[in-house]
N, C-alpha and C positions, 0 to 999 in steps of 0.2 A: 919696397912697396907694401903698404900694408893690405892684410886682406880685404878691409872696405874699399880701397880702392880699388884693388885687382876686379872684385866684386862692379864696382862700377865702369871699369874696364871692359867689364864683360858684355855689362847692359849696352852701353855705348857700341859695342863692336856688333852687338847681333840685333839691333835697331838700325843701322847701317845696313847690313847686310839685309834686312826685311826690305827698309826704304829702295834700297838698289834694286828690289824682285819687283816692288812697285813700281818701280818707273819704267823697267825693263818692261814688265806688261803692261802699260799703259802707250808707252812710245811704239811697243807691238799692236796694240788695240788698233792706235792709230791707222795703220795699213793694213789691218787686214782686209780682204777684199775674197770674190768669190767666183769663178768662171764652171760654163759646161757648155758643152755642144751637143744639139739632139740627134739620136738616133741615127738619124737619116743626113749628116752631117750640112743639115741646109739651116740649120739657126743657132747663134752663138751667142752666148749673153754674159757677162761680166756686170757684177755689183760690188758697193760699194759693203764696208764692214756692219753696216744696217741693216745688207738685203737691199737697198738702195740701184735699182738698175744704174747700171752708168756708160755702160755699150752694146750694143746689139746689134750684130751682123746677119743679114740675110741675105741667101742664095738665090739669083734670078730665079734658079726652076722654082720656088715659090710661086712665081706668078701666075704658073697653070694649076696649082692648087684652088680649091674651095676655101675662102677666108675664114672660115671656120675653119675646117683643118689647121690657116697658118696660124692661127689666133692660139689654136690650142698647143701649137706646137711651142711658140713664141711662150706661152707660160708655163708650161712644163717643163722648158729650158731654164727660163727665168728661176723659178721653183729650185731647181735642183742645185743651179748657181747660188740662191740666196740658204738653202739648206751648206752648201760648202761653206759658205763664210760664218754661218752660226758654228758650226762643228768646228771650227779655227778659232772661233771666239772662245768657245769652249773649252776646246784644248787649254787654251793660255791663262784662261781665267781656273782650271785643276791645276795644271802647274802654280799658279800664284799661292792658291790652297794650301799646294803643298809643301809653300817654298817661307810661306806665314806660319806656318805650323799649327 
């Protein structure tokens, strides 16, 4: 093998390997997702890898609450679940960074 090709061997092999980081983060992106539970374990909330709500569980004893309280409560949940799924995004898109060179 001559060296231009070895050379192009090379190129080939670590264009490859960049592509496979891509897709690995990309097929990752796809699922990432984001959950928390507040405080007071009465509201649970799971979003989608946008911050996208996409479940929301609430506890009867809500109901003796002031809806203002549960309102605030329900976004501060929300909030902390859609900060988790950015921070996941994050994560995967630094490894990409660093996997690009």
């Amino acid at each position: 093998m001559s060296a231009s090709d070895q050379r192009i061997t090379e190129i080939v092999d670590g264009v490859r390997t960049r592509l496979g980081a891509l897709q690995d983060c990309v097929a990752a992106l796809g699922v990432v997702s984001g959950a928390a539970t507040s405080p007071d374990g009465l509201v649970r909330a799971e979003v989608d890898g946008n911050g996208a709500l996409t479940r929301l569980w609430l506890d009867e004893a809500l109901g003796g609450l002031h809806a203002r309280d549960v309102a605030a409560s329900i976004l501060a949940t929300a909030h902390e679940a859609a900060r988790a799924a950015a921070a996941e995004r994050a994560r995967l898109l630094g490894e990409l960074r660093g996997a690009l060179g």
